[in-house]
C-alpha positions as a printed Julia matrix, in Angstrom:
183×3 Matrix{Float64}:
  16.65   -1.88    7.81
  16.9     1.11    5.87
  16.92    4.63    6.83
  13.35    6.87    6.19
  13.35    8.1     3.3
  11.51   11.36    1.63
   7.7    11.04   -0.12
   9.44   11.96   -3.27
  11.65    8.49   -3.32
   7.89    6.69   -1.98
   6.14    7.81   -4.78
   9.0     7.38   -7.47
   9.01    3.26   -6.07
   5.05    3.22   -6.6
   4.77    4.97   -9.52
   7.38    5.61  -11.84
   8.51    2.45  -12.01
   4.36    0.78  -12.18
   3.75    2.36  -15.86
   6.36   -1.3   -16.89
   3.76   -3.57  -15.17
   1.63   -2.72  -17.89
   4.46   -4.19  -20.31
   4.31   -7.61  -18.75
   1.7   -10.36  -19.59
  -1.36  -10.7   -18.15
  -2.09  -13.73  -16.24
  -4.52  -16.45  -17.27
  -7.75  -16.84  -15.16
  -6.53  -20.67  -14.91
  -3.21  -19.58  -13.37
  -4.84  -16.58  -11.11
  -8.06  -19.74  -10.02
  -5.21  -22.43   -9.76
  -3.56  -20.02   -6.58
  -6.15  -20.34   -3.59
  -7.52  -17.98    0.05
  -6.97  -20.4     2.79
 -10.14  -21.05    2.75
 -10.38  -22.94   -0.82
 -11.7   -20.21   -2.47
  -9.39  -19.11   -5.36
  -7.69  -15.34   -5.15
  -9.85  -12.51   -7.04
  -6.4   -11.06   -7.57
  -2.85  -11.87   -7.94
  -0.55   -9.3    -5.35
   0.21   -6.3    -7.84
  -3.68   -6.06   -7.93
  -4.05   -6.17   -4.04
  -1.45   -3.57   -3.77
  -2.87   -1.58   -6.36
  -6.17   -1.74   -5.25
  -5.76   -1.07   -1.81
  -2.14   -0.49   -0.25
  -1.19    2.09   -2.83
  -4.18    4.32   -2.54
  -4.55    3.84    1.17
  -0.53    4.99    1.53
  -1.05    7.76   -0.96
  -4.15    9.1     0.84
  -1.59    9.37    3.81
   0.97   10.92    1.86
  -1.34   13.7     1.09
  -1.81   14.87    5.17
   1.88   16.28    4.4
   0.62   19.01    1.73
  -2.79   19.18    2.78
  -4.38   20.01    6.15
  -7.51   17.34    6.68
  -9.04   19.34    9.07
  -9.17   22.25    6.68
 -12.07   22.71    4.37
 -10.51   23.29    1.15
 -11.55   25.95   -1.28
 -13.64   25.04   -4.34
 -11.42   24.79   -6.81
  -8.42   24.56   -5.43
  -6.25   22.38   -5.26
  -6.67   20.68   -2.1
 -10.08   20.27   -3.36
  -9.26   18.15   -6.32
  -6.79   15.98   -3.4
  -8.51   12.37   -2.79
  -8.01   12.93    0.71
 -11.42   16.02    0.13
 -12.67   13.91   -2.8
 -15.89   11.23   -2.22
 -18.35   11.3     0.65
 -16.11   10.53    3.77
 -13.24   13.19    3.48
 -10.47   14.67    5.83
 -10.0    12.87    8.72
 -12.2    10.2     8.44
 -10.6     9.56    4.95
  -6.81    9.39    6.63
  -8.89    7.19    9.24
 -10.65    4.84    6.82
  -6.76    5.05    4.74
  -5.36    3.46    8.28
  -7.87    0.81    8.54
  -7.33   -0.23    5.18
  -3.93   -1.0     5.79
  -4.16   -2.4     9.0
  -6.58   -4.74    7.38
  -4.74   -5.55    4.33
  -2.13   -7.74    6.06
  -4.76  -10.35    6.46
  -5.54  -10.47    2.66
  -1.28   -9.75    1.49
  -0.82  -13.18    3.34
  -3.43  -15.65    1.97
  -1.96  -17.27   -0.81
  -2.03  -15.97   -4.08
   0.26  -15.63   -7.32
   2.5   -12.91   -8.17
   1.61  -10.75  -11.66
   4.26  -13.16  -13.51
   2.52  -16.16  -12.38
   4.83  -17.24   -9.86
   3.19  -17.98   -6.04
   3.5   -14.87   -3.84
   5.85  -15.4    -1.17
   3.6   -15.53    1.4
   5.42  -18.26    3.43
   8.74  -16.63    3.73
   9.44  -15.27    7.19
  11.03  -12.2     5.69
   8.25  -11.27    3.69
   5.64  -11.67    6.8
   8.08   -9.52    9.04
   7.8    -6.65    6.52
   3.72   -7.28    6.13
   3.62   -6.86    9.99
   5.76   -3.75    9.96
   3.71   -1.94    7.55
   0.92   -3.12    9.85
   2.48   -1.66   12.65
   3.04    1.54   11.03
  -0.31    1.94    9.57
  -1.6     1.15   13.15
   1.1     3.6    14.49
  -0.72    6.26   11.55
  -4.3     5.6    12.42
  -4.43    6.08   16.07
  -2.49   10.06   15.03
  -5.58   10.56   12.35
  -7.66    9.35   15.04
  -5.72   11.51   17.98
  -6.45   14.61   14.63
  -2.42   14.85   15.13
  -1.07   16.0    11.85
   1.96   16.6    12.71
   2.06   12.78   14.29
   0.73   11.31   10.69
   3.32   13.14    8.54
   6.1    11.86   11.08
   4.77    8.14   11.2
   4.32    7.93    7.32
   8.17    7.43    7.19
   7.99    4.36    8.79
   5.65    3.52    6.23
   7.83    4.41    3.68
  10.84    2.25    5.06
   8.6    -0.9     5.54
   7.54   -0.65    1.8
  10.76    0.34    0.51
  12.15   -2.67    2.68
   9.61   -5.09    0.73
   9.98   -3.34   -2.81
  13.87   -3.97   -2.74
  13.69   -7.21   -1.89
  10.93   -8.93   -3.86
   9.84   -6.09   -6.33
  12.06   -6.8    -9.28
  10.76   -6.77  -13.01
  12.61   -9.43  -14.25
  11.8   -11.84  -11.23
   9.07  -10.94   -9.04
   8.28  -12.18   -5.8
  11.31  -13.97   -5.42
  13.71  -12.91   -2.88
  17.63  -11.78   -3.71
């Protein structure tokens, strides 16, 4: 496994490198309906949109308890204001909670079958991948009861085992040129 890393290298992995998923293809509905839930029911979404629909704002809403304090009221207008984690109706700690739940949930969803954004199956049967789901599980779990203990200090230290278990994932099946397969 690899060493924690800093929320700097985390947010380079999500973002800098997301702006070239735009570049690819789009999938056809008839490849995205052809990949199915366990239950028979085909995926609304192939992974990328899973993870950017719910595992990269949940992690970034986390991210933001390390320059923000969510038990401070911000000021109008300041920064912290503008921060998702004071945006919407539920904010502070019950947004870092509802973040952790999210997560914690997600696994579920990450491992029903499903393609990849390049039409390939997501590799939901590989042991390897399901080991890192269950560690950013773990870690999200490990976050949520520290937003739920109001520990600050407890969620920034916890979020780099977040970081490693997605970092851990990203380096092994999060390559442009052949997603979702492993090296």
């Amino acid at each position: 496994m690899r060493a924690p890393s800093s929320p700097v290298l985390m947010f380079f992995l999500c973002f800098a490198l997301l702006p070239a998923a735009t570049l690819k293809p789009l999938i056809s509905q008839e490849s995205l309906e052809s990949s199915t839930q366990g239950s028979g029911t085909p995926a609304a979404g192939n992974l990328a949109e899973i993870m950017k629909a719910f595992i990269y704002p949940a992690s970034n809403l986390m991210f933001e308890v390390q320059r923000y304090d969510p038990g401070e009221t911000p000021e109008a207008g300041s920064d912290a204001a503008e921060s998702p984690l004071f945006k919407g109706t539920y904010g502070g700690w019950q947004a870092v909670e509802q973040a952790g739940v999210a997560l914690v949930e997600i696994e579920s969803v990450a491992l029903r079958p499903r393609l990849c954004e390049n039409g390939l199956d997501a590799p939901v049967d590989r042991e390897d991948y399901r080991e890192m789901s269950r560690e950013m599980t773990e870690a999200a779990r490990s976050i949520l009861e520290a937003a739920r203990a109001r520990d600050r200090e407890a969620v920034i230290e916890r979020t780099d085992r977040l970081v490693v278990s997605c970092e851990n994932c990203h380096l092994e099946y999060m390559r442009w040129d052949d997603r979702c397969t492993s090296s």
